[in-house]
C-alpha positions in Angstrom: 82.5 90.1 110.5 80.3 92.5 108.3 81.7 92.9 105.3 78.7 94.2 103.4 80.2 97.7 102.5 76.1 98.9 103.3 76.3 102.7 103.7 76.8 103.5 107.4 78.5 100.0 108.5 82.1 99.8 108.8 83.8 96.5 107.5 85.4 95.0 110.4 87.4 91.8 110.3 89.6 89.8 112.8 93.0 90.6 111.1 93.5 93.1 108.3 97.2 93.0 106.8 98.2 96.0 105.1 100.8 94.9 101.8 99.8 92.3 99.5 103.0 91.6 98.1 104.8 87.9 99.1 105.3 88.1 102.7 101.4 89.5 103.4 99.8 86.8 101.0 101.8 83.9 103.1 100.8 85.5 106.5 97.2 85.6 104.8 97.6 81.7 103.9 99.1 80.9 107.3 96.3 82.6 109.3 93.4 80.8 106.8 95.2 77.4 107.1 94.6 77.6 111.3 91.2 78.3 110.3 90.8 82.3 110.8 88.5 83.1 107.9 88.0 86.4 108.9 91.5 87.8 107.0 91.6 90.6 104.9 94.7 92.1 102.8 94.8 95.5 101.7 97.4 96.2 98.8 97.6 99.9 97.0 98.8 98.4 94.0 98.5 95.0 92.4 99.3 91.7 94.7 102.7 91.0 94.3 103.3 94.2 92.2 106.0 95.9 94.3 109.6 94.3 95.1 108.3 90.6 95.1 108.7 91.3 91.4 112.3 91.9 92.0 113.1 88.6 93.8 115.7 86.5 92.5 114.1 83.9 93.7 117.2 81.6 95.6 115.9 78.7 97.5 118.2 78.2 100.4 118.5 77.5 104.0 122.6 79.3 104.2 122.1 81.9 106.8 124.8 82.5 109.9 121.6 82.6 112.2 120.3 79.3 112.9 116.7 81.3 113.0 117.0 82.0 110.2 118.5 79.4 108.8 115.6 76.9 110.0 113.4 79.4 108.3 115.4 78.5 105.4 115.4 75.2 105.8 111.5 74.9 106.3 111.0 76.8 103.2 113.7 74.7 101.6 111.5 71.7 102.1 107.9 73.8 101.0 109.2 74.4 98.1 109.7 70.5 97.4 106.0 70.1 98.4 104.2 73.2 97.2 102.6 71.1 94.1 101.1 69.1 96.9 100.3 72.1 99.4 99.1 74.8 96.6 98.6 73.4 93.7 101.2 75.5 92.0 105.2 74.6 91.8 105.6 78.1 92.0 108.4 78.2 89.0 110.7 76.1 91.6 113.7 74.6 89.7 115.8 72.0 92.1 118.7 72.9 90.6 121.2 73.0 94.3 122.8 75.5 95.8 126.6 76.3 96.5 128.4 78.7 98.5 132.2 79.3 98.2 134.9 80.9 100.4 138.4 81.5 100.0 140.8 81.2 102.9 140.1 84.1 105.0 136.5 82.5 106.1 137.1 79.0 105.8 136.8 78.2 109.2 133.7 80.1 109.6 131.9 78.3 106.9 132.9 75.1 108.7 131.3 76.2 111.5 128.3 77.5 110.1 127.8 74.2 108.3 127.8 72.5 111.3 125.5 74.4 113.6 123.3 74.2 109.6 124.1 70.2 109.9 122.6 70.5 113.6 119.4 72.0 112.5 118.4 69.1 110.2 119.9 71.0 107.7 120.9 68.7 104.3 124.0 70.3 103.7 127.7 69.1 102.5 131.2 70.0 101.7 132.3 68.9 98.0 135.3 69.7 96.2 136.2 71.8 93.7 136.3 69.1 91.2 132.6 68.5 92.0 131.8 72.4 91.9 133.2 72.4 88.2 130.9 69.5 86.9 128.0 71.1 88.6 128.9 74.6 86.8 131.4 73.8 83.6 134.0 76.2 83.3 133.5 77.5 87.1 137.0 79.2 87.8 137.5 77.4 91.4 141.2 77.8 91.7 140.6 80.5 94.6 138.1 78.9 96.5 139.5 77.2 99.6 136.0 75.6 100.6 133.1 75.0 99.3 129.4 73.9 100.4 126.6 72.4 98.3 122.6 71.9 99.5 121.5 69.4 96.7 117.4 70.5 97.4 118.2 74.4 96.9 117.9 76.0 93.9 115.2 78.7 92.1 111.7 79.4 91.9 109.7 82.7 91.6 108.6 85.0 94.2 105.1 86.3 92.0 104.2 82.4 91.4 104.6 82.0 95.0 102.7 84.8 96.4 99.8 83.9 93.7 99.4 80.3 95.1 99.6 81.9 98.1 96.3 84.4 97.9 94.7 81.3 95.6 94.4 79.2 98.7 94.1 81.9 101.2 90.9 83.2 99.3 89.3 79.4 98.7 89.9 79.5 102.9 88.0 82.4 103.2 90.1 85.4 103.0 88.9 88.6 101.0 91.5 90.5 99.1 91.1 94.3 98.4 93.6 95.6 95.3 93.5 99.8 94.3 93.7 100.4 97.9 95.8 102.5 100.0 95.8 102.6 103.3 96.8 106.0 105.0 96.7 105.8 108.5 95.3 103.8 111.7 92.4 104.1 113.4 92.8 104.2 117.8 90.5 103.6 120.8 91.8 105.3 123.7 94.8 107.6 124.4 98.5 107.5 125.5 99.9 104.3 126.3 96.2 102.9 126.5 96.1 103.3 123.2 94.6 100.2 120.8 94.9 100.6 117.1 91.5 99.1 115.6 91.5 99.2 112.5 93.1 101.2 109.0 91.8 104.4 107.7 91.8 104.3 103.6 92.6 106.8 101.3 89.1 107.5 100.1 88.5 108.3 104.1 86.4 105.1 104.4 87.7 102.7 107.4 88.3 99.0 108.3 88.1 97.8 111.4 90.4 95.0 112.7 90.9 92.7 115.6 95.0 93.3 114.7 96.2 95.4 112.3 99.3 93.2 110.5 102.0 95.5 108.8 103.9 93.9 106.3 104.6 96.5 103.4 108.6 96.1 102.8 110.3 98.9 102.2 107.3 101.4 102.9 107.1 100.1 106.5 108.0 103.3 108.2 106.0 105.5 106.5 103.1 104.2 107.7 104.8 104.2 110.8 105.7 107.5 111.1 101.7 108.1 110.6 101.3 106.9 114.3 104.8 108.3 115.9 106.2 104.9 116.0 109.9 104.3 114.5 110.5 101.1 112.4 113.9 100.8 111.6 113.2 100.1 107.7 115.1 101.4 104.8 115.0 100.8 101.5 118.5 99.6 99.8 119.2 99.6 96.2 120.5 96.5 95.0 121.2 96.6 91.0 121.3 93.1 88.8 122.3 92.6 85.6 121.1 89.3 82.8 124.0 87.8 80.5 123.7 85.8 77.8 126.5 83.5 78.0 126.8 82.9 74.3 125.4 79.5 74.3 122.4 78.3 76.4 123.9 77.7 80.1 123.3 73.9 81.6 121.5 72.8 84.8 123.5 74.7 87.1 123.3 75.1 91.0 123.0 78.5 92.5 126.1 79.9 93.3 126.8 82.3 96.1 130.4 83.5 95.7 131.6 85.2 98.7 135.5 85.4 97.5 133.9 87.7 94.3 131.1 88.9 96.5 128.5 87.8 93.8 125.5 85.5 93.2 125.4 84.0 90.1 121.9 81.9 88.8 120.6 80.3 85.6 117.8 81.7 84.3 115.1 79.4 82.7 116.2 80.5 79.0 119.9 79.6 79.6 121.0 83.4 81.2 123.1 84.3 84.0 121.6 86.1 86.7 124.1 88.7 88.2 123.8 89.7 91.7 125.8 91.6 93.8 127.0 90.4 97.7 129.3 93.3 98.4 127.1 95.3 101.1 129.4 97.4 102.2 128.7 100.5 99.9 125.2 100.6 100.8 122.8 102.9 98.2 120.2 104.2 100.1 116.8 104.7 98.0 113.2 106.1 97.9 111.5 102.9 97.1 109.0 104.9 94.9 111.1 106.9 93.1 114.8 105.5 92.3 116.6 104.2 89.1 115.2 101.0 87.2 118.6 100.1 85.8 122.1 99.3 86.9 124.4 102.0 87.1 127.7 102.2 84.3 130.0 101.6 87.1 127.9 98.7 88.8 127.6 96.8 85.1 131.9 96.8 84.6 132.6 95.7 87.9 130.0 92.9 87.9 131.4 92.1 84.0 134.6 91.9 85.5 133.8 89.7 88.5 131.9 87.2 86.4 134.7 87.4 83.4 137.0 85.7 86.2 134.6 83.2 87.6 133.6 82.2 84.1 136.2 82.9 82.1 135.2 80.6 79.6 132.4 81.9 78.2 132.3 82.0 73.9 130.6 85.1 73.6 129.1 86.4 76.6 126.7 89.7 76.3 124.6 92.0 78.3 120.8 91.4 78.0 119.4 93.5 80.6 119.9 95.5 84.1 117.2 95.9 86.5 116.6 97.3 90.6 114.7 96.7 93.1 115.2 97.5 96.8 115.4 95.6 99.8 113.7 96.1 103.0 116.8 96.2 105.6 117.3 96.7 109.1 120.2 97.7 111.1 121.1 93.7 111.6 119.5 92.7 108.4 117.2 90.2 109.9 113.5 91.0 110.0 111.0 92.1 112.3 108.4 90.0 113.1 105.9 90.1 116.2 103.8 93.0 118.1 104.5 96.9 117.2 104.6 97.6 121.4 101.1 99.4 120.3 98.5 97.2 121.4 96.4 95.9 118.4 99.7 96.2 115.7 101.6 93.7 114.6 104.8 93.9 112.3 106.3 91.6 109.7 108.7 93.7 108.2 112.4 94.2 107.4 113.0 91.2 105.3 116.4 92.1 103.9 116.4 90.1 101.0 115.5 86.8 103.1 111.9 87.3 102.7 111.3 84.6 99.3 112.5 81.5 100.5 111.5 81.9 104.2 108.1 82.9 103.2 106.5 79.7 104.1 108.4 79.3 107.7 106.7 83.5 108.1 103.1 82.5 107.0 103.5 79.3 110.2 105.8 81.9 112.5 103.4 84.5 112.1 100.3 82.4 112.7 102.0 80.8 116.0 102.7 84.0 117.1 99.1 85.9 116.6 96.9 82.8 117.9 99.3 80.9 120.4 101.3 84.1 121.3 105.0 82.2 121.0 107.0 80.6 118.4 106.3 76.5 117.8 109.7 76.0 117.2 112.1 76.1 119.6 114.9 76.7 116.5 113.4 79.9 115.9 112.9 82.0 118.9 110.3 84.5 118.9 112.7 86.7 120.5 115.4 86.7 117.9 112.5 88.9 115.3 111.4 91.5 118.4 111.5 95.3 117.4 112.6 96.1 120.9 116.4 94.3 120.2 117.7 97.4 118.3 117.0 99.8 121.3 118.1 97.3 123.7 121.2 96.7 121.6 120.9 92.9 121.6 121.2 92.4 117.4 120.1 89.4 116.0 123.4 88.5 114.6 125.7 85.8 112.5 127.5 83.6 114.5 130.5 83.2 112.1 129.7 85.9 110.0 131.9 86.3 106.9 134.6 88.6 106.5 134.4 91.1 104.0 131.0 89.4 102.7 128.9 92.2 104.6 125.7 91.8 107.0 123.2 89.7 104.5 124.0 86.7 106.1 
């Protein structure tokens, strides 16, 4: 690698990634743990500067997918050993996680816990006596089953990514912030065509051994640059902060698919509101779109949380926020080569990307030195960009009715 920056020598490494938000700084950690030293990541910004900082942070391994939901699993269990792995607990709070359905999907939870159960998952059902003296004053009367993973819970996407480009720089990556990347450079022409390397904004360029695109929700403009169609767009999803009137306990995470809402505790005693109704889908320019919740989003949220706590003394709004995920048509990402020799995509995260971060950074690495997945629980084929043109989603098995495609 040359990576002088002497006039007349082009920098050239063996993997450049392109987005040094979360999911770029694991792959960046992954790669350095096998031993490639010869990593850099290019980020416009700040690391972790775009939609990381929008993360609600769930730790969880419920996903319909059992990919998916091994991901979640493994990063389930990182989480539990990041002091250990990074030095850093990465703001990760073991507080459990529940989900809750009412009669319409009880069947299919029971069936998605089991293939969960299958996977090594540590998952059970509890009653709605138990729900209540893990949340006080949860309204459970229109649940008809409910599941609880005692090792989910919180943490925080910035911490993680952090730790993440910490270690990956003390194993020899380099890191490049202020720095956009434009375009890619090519040897050769038509289907021969390699990409080797990115051009930069200042019209400087980096060579690369593979080109890793993991930029979220600006995927396919960078895309577009070499005529090749990611199926990325960026969807609004709005959150609101309450202050419950008195300083909320050690609660689990609560996924509430009869409300369609995820509720959280925040450190200083708030509740987190987040929306799982994904039917009305907002469509956004992930550089240009409002920061706060809209009128209408903030009274139907206060209304859906008025009924599952309705016991609140004197609840109030402390803030809204947005940020945008990074969907594709299945809402499952894209992970593995571009069909462009020398380009490699991690993309399309879909609001899965923080807690199966660490299972990427090991999925990702498998993939670019061995060429296949090490797990035979998560397929390399289930994450291939070709699966929306051949039609063949990667899909829920017992998806939820009414609760939308996010799981």
């Amino acid at each position: 690698m040359s990576s002088t920056g002497t006039t007349g020598t082009q920098d050239n490494y063996d993997y450049v990634i392109i987005g040094g938000g979360l999911e770029g700084l694991a792959i960046a950690w992954g790669l350095t743990s096998r031993g490639e030293s010869s990593v850099l990541v290019i980020e416009r910004d700040q690391l972790c500067g775009g939609m990381t900082g929008k993360s609600s942070g769930v730790v969880r391994a419920h996903y319909g997918t059992p990919s998916v939901a091994k991901m979640g699993w493994k990063g389930t269990q990182f989480f539990h050993k990041a002091p250990e792995i990074l030095g850093d607990d990465c703001g990760f709070r073991n507080c459990g996680y529940m989900v809750a359905v009412g009669e319409e999907n009880v069947d299919n939870l029971a069936a998605t816990i089991a293939m969960q159960q299958s996977l090594g998952i540590d998952v059970e059902f509890i009653g709605g006596d138990k729900a209540r003296e893990l949340w006080p004053g949860l309204h459970v009367d229109d649940f008809a089953s409910i599941a609880y993973e005692p090792l989910g819970g919180r943490g925080d996407a910035p911490m993680l990514g952090m730790a993440f480009s910490v270690v990956a720089r003390k194993q020899g990556a380099k890191i490049r912030q202020g720095t956009t990347v434009t375009g890619f450079t090519r040897d050769g022409a038509g289907e021969d065509a390699r990409v080797t390397g990115v051009t930069l904004a200042d019209g400087s360029t980096v060579g690369a051994g593979q080109v890793i695109l993991a930029t979220g929700a600006w995927a396919s403009q960078l895309g577009d640059t070499i005529g090749l169609d990611i199926p990325v767009r960026a969807q609004r999803a709005q959150l609101m902060l309450i202050d419950p009137g008195e300083p909320l306990p050690h609660v689990p995470v609560l996924s509430d698919l009869v409300s369609l809402q995820y509720l959280c505790g925040e450190p200083n005693g708030d509740i987190l509101c987040g929306n799982s109704d994904h039917q009305d889908v907002h469509w956004a320019d992930p550089d240009n779109y409002p920061n706060k919740a809209d009128d209408d989003f903030i009274e139907w949220t206060i209304g859906k949380l008025m009924h599952r706590l309705p016991d609140m003394p004197n609840p109030g709004l402390t803030s809204t926020y947005a940020g945008c995920y990074d969907t594709t048509p299945d809402y499952n990402p894209i992970m593995g080569p571009s069909g462009i020799d020398g380009l490699f995509l991690a993309v399309g995260f879909s609001g899965h990307g923080f807690k199966i971060a660490p299972a990427v950074a090991e999925f990702v690495a498998d993939l670019l030195l061995d060429g296949d997945s090490s797990d035979p629980d998560i397929p390399a084929s289930d994450f291939r960009l070709s699966r929306f043109a051949e039609g063949d989603l990667t899909r829920s098995l017992h998806p939820y009715i009414g609760a939308g495609e996010m799981r």
